[in-house]
PASE-951696 format. One record per atom (N, C-alpha, C, O): residue in one letter; atom name; x, y, z negated. Coordinates in steps of 0.2 Angstrom, whole numbers, plus 5000, padded with zeros to 4 digits. Layout:
residues N
<titor rest="A" atom="CA" xx="X" yy="Y" zz="Z"/>
...
This chain:
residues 90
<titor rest="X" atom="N" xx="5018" yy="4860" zz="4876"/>
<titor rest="X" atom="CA" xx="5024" yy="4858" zz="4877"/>
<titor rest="X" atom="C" xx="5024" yy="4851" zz="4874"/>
<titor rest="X" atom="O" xx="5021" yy="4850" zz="4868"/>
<titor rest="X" atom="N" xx="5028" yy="4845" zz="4877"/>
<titor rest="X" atom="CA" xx="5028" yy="4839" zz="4873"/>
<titor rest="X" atom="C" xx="5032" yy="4837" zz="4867"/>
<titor rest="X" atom="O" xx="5037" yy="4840" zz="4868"/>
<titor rest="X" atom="N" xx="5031" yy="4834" zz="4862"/>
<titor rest="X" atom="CA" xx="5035" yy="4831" zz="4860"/>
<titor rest="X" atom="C" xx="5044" yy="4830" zz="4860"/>
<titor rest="X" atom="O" xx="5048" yy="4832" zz="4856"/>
<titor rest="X" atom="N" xx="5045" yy="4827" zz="4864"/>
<titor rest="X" atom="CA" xx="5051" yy="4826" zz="4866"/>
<titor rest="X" atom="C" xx="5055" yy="4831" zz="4870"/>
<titor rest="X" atom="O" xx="5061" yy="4830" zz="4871"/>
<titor rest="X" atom="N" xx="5053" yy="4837" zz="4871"/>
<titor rest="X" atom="CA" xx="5055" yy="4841" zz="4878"/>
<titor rest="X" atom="C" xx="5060" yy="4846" zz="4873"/>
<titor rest="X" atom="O" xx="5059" yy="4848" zz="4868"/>
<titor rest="X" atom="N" xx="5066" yy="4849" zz="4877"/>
<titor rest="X" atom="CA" xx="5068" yy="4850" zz="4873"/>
<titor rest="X" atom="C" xx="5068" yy="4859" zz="4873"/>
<titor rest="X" atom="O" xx="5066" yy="4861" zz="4879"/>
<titor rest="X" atom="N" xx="5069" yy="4861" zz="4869"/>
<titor rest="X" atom="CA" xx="5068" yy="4870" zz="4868"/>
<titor rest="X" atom="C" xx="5074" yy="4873" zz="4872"/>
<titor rest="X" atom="O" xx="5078" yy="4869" zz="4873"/>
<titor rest="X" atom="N" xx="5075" yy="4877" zz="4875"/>
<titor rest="X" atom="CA" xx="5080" yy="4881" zz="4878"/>
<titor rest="X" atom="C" xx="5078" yy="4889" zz="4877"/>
<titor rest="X" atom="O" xx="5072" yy="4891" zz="4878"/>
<titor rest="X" atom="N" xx="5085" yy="4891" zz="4873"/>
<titor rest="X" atom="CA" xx="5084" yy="4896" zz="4873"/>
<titor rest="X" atom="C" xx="5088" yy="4901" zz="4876"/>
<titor rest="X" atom="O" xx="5094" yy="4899" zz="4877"/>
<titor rest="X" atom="N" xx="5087" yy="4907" zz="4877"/>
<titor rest="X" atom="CA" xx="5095" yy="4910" zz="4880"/>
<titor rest="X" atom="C" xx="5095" yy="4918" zz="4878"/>
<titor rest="X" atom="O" xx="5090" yy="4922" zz="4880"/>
<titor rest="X" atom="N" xx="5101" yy="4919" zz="4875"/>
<titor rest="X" atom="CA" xx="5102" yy="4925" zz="4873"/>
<titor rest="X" atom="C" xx="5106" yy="4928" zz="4876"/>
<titor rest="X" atom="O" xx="5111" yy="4925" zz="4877"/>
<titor rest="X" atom="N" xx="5106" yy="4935" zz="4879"/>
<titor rest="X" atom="CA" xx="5110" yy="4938" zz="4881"/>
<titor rest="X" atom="C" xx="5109" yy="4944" zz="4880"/>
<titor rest="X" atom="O" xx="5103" yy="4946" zz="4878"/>
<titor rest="X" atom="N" xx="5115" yy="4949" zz="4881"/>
<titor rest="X" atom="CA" xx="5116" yy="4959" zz="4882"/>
<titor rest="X" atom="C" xx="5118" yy="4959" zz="4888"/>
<titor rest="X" atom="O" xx="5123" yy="4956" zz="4891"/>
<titor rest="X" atom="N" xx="5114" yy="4964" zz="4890"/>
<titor rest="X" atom="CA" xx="5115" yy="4966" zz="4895"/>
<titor rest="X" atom="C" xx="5115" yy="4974" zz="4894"/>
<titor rest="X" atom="O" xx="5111" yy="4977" zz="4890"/>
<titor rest="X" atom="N" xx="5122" yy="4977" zz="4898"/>
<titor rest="X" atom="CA" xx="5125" yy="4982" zz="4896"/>
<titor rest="X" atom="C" xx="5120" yy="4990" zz="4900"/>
<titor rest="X" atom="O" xx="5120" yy="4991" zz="4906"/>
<titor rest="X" atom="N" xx="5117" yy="4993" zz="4896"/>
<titor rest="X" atom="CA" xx="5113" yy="4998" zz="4902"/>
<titor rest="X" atom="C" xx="5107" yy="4997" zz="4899"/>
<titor rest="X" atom="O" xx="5103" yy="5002" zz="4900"/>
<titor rest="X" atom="N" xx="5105" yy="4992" zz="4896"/>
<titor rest="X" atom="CA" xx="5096" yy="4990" zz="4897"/>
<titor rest="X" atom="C" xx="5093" yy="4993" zz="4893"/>
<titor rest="X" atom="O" xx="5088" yy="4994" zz="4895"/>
<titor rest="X" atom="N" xx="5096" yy="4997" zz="4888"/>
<titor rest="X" atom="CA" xx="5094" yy="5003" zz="4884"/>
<titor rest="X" atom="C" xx="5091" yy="5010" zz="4889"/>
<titor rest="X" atom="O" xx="5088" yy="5014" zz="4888"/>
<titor rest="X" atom="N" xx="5094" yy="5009" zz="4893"/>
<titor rest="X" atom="CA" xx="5095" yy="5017" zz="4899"/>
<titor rest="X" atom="C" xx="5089" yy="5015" zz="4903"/>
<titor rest="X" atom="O" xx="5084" yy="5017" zz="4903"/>
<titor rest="X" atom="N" xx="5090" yy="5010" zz="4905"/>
<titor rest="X" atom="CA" xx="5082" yy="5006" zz="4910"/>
<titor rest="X" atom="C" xx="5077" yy="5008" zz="4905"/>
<titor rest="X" atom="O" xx="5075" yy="5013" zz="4907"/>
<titor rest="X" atom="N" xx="5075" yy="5005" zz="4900"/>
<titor rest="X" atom="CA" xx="5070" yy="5006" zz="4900"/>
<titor rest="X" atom="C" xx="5069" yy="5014" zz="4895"/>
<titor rest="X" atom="O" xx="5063" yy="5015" zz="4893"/>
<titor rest="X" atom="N" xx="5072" yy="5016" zz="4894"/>
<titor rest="X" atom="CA" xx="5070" yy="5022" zz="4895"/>
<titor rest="X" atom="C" xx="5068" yy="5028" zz="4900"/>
<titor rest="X" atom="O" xx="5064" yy="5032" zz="4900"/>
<titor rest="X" atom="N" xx="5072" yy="5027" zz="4905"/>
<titor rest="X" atom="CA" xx="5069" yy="5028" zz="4911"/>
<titor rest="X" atom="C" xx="5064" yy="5026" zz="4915"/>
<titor rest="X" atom="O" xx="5060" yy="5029" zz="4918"/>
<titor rest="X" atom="N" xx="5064" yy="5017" zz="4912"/>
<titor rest="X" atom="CA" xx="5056" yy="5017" zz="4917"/>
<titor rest="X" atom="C" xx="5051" yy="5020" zz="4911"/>
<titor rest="X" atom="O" xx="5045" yy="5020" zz="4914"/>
<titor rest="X" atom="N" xx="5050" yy="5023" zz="4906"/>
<titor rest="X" atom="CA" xx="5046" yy="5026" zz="4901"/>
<titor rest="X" atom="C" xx="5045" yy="5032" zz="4902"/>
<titor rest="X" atom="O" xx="5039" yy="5035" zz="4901"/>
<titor rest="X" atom="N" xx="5051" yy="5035" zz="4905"/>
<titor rest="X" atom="CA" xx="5050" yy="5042" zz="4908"/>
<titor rest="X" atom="C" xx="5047" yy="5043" zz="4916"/>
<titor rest="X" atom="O" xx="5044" yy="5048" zz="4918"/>
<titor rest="X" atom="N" xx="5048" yy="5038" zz="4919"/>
<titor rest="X" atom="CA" xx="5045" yy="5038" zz="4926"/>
<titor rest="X" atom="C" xx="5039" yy="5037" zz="4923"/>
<titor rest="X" atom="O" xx="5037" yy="5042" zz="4922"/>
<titor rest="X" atom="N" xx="5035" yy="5032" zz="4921"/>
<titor rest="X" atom="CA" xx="5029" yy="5031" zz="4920"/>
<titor rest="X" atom="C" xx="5025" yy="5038" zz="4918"/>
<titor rest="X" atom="O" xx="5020" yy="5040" zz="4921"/>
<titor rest="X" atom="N" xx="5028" yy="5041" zz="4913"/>
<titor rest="X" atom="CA" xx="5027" yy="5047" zz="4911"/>
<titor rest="X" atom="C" xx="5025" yy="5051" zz="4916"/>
<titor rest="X" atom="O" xx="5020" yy="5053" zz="4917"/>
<titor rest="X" atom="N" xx="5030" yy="5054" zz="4920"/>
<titor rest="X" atom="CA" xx="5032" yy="5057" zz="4926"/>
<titor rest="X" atom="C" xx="5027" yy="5055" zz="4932"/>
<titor rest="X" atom="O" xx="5026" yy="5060" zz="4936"/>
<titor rest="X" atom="N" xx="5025" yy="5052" zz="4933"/>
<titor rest="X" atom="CA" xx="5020" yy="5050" zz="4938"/>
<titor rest="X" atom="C" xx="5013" yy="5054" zz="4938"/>
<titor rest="X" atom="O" xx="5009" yy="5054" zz="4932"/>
<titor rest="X" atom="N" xx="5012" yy="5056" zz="4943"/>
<titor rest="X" atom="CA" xx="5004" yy="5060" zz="4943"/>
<titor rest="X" atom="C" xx="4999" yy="5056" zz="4946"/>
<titor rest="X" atom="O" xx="5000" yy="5051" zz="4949"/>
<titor rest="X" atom="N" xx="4992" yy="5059" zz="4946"/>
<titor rest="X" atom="CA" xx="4987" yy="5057" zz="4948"/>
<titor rest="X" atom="C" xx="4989" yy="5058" zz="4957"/>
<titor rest="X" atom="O" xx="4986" yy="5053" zz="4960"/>
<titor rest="X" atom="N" xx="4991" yy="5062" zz="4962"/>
<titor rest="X" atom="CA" xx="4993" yy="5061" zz="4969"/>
<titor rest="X" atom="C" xx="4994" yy="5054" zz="4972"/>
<titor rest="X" atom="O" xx="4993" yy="5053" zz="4978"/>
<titor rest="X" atom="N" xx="4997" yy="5049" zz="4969"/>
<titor rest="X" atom="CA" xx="4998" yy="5043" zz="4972"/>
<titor rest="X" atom="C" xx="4991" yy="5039" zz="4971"/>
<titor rest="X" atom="O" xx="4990" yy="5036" zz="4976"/>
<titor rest="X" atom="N" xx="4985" yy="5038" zz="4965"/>
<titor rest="X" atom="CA" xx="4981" yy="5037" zz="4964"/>
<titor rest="X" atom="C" xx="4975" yy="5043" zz="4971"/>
<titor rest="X" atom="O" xx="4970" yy="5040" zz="4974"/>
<titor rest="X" atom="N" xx="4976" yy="5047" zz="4972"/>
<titor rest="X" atom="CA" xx="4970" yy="5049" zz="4976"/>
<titor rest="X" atom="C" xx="4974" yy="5048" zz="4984"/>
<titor rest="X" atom="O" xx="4970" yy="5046" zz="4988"/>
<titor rest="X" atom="N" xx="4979" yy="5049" zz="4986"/>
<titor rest="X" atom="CA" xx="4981" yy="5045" zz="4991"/>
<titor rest="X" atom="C" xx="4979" yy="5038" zz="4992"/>
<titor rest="X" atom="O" xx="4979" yy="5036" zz="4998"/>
<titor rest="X" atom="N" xx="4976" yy="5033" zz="4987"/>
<titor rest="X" atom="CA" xx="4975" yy="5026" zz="4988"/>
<titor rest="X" atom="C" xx="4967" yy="5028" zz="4991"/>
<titor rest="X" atom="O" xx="4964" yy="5024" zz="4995"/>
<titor rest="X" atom="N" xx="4964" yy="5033" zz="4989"/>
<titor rest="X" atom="CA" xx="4958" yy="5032" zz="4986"/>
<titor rest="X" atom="C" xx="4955" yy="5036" zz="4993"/>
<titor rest="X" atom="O" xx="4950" yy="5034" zz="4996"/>
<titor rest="X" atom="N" xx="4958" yy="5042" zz="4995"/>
<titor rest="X" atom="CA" xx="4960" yy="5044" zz="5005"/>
<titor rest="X" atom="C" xx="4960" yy="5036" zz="5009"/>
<titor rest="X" atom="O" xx="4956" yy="5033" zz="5012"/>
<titor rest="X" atom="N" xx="4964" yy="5034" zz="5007"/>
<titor rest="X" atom="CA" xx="4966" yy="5028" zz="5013"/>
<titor rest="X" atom="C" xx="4959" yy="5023" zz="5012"/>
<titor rest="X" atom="O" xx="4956" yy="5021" zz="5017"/>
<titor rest="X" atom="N" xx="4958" yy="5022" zz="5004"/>
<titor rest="X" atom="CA" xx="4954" yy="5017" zz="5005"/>
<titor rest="X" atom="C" xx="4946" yy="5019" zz="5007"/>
<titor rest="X" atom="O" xx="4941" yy="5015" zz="5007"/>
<titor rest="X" atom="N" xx="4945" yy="5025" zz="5008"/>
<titor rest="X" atom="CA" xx="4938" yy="5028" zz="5011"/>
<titor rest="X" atom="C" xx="4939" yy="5027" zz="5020"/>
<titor rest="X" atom="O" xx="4934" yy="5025" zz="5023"/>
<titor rest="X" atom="N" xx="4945" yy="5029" zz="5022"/>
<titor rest="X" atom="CA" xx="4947" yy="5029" zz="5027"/>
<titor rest="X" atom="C" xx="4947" yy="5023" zz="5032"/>
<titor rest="X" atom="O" xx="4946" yy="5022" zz="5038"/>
<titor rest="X" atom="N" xx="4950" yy="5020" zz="5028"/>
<titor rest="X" atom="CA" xx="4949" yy="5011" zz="5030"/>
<titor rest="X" atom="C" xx="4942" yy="5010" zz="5032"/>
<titor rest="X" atom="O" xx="4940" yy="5008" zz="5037"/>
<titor rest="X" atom="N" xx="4937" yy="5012" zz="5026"/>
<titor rest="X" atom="CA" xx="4931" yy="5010" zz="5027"/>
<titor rest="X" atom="C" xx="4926" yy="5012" zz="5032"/>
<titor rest="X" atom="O" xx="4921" yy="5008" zz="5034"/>
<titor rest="X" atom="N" xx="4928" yy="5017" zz="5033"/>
<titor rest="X" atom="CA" xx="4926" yy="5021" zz="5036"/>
<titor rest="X" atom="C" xx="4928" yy="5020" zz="5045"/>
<titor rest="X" atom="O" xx="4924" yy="5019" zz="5050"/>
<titor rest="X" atom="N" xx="4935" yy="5020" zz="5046"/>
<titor rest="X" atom="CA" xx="4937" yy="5014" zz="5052"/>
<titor rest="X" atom="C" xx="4934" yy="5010" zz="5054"/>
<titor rest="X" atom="O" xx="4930" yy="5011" zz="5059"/>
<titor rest="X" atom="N" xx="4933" yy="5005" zz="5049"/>
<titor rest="X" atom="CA" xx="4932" yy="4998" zz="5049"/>
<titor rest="X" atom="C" xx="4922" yy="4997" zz="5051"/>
<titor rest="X" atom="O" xx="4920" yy="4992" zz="5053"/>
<titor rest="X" atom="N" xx="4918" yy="5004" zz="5050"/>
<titor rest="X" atom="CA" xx="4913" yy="5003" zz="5051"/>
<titor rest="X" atom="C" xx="4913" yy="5005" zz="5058"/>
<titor rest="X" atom="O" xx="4910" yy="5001" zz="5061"/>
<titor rest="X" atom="N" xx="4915" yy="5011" zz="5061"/>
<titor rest="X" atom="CA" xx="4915" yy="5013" zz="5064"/>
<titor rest="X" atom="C" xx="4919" yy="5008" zz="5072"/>
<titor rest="X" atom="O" xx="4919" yy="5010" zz="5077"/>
<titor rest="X" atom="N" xx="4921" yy="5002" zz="5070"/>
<titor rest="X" atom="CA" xx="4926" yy="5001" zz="5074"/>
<titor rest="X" atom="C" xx="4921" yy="4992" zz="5075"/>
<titor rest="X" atom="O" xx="4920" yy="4989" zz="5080"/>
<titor rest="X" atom="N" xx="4918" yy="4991" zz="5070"/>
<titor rest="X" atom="CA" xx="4913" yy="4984" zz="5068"/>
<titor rest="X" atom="C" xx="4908" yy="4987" zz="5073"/>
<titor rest="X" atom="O" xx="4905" yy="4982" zz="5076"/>
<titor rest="X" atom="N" xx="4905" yy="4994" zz="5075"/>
<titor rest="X" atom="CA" xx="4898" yy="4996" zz="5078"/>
<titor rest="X" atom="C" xx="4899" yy="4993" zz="5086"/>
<titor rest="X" atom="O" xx="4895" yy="4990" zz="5089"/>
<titor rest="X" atom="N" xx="4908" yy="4995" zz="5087"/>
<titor rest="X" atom="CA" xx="4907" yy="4996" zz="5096"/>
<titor rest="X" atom="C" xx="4910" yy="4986" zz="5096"/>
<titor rest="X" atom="O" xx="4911" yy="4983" zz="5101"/>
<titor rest="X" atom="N" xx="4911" yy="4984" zz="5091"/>
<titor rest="X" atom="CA" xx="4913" yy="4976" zz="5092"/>
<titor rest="X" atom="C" xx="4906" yy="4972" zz="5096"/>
<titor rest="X" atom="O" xx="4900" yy="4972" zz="5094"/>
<titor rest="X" atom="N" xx="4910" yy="4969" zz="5102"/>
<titor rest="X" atom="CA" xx="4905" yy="4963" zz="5105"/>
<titor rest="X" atom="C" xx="4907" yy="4957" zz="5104"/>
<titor rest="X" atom="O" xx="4903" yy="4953" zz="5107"/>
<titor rest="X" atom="N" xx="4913" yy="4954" zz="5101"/>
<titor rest="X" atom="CA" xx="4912" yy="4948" zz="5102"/>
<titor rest="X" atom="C" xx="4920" yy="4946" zz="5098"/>
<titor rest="X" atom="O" xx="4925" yy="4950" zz="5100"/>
<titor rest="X" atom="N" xx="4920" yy="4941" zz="5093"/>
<titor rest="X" atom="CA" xx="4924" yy="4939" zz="5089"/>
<titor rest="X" atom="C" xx="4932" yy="4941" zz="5092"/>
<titor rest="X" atom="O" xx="4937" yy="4939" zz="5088"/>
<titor rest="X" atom="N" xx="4933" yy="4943" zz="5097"/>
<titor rest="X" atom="CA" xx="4942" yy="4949" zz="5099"/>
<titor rest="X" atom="C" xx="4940" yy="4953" zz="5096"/>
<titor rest="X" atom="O" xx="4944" yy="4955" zz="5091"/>
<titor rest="X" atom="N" xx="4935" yy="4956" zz="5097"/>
<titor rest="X" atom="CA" xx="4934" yy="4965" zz="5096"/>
<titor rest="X" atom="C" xx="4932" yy="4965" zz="5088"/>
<titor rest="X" atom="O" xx="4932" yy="4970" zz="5084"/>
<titor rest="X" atom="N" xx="4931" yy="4958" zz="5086"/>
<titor rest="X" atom="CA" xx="4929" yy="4961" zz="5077"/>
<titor rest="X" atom="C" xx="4937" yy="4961" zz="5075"/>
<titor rest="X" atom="O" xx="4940" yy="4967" zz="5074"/>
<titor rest="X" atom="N" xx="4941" yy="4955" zz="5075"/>
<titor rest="X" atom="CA" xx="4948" yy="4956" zz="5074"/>
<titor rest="X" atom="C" xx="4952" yy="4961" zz="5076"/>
<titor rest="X" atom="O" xx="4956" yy="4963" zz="5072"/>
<titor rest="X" atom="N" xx="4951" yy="4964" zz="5082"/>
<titor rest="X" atom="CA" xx="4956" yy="4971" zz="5085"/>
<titor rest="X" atom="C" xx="4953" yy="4974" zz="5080"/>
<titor rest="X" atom="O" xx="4957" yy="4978" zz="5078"/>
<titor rest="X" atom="N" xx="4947" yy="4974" zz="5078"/>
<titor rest="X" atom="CA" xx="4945" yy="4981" zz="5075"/>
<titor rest="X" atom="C" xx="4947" yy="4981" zz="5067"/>
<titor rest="X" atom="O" xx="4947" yy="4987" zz="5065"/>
<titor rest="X" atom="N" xx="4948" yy="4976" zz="5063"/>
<titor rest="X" atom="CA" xx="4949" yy="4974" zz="5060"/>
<titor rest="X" atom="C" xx="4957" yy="4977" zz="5057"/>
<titor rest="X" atom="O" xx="4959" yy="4981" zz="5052"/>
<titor rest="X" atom="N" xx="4961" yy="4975" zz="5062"/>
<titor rest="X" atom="CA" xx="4968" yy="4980" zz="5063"/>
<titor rest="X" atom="C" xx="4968" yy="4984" zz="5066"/>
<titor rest="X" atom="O" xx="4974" yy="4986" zz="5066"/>
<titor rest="X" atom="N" xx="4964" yy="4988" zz="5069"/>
<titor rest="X" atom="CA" xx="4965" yy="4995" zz="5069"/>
<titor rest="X" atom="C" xx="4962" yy="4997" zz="5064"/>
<titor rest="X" atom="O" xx="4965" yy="5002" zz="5062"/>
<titor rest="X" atom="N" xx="4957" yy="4996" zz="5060"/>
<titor rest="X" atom="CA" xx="4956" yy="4999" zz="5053"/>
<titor rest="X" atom="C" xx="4962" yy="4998" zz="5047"/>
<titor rest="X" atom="O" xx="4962" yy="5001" zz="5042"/>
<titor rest="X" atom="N" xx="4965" yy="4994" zz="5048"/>
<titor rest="X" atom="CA" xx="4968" yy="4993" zz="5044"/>
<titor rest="X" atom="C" xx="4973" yy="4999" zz="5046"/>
<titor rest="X" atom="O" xx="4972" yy="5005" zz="5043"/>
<titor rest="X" atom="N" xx="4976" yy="4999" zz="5050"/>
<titor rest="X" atom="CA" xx="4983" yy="5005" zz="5054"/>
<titor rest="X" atom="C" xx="4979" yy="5011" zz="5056"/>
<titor rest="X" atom="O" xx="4980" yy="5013" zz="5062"/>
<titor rest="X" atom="N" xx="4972" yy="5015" zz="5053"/>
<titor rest="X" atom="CA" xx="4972" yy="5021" zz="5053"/>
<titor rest="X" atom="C" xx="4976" yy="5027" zz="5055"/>
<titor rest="X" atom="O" xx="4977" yy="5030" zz="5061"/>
<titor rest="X" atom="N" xx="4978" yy="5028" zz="5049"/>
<titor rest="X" atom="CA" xx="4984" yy="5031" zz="5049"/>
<titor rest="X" atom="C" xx="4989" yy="5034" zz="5056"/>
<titor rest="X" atom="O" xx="4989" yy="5039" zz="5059"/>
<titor rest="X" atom="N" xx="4990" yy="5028" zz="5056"/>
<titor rest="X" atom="CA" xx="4995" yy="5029" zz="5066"/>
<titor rest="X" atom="C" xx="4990" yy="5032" zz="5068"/>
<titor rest="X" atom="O" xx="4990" yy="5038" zz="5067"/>
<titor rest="X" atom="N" xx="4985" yy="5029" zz="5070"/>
<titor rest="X" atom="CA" xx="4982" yy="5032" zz="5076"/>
<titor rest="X" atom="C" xx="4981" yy="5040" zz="5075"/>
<titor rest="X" atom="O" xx="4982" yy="5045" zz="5079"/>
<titor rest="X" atom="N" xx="4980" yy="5041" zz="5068"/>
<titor rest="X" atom="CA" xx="4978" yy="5050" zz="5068"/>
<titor rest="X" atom="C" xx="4983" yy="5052" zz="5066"/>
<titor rest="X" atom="O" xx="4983" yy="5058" zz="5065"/>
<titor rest="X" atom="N" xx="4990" yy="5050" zz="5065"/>
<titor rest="X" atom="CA" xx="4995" yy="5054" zz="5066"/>
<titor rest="X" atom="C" xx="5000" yy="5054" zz="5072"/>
<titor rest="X" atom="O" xx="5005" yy="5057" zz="5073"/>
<titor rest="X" atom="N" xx="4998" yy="5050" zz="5075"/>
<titor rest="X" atom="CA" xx="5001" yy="5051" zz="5083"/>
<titor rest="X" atom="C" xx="4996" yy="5054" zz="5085"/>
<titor rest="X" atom="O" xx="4999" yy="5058" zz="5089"/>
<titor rest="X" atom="N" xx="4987" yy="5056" zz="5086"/>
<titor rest="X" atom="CA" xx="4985" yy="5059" zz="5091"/>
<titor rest="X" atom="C" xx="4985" yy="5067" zz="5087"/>
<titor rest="X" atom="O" xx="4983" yy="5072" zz="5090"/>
<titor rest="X" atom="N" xx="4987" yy="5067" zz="5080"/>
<titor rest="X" atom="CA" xx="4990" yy="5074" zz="5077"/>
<titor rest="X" atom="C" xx="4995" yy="5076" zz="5084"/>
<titor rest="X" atom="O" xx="4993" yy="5080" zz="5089"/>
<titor rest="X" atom="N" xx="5001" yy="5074" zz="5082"/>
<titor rest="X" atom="CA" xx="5005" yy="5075" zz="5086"/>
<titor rest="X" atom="C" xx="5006" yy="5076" zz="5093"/>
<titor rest="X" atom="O" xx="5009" yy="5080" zz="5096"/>
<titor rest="X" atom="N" xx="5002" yy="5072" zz="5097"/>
<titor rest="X" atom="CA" xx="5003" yy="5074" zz="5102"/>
<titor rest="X" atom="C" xx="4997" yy="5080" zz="5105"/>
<titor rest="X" atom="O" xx="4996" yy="5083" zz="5110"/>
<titor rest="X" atom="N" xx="4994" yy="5078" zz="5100"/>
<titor rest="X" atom="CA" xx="4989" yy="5087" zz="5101"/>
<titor rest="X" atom="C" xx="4992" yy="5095" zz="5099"/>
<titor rest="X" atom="O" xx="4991" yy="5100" zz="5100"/>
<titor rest="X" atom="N" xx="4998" yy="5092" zz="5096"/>
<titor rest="X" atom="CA" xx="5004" yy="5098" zz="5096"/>
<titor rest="X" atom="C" xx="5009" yy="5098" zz="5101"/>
<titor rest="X" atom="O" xx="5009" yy="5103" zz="5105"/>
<titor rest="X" atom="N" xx="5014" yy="5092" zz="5103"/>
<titor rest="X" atom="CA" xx="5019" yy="5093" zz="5107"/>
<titor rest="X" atom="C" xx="5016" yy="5091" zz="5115"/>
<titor rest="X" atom="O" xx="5018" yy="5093" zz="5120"/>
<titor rest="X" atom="N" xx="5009" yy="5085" zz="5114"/>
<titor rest="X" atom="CA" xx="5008" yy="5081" zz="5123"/>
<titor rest="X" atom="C" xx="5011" yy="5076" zz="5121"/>
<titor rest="X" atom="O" xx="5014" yy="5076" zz="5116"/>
<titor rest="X" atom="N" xx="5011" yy="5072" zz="5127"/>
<titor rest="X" atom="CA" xx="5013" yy="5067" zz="5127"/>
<titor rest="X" atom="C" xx="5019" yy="5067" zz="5130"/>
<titor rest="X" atom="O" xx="5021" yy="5070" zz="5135"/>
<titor rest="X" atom="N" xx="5024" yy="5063" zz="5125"/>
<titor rest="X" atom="CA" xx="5033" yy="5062" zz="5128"/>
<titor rest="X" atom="C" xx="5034" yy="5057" zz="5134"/>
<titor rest="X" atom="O" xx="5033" yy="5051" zz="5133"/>
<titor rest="X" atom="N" xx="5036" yy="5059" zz="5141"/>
<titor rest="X" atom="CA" xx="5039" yy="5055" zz="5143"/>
<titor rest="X" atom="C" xx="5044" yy="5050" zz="5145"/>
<titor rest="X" atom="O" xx="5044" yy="5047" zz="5150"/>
């Protein structure tokens, strides 16, 4: 900070702030290992697309298409879930 520059300070209450953060301590608390192994699925998942989609690529389209479909896994195996139960909707 320079010489000259001048300090700004700012003081304020805010009514509740005490309930926030106690809540977010209890959320924190509250939180399980499920959202970490879901990251940890997708990110095998991914990789695993991403190889699989990199073998059948011939030429700088098919690396990028494949690229995004590994990224959007997901859709793909939960639409062809689904329509291996209901068929396809007309």
């Amino acid at each position: 900070m320079a010489k000259n520059e001048p300090k700004l300070e700012i003081k304020a209450k805010l009514s509740g702030a005490d309930d926030w953060k106690e809540w977010c301590k209890e959320k924190a608390k509250s939180t399980n290992s499920s959202s970490n192994a879901s990251g940890a699925v997708y990110g095998l998942g991914f990789i695993g697309a991403f190889v699989y989609w990199m073998q059948a690529a011939v030429g700088f389209g098919a690396v990028v298409t494949g690229i995004l479909k590994a990224i959007v896994w997901p859709a793909y195996f939960v639409y062809k879930l689904l329509e291996s139960f209901y068929g396809v909707v007309a």
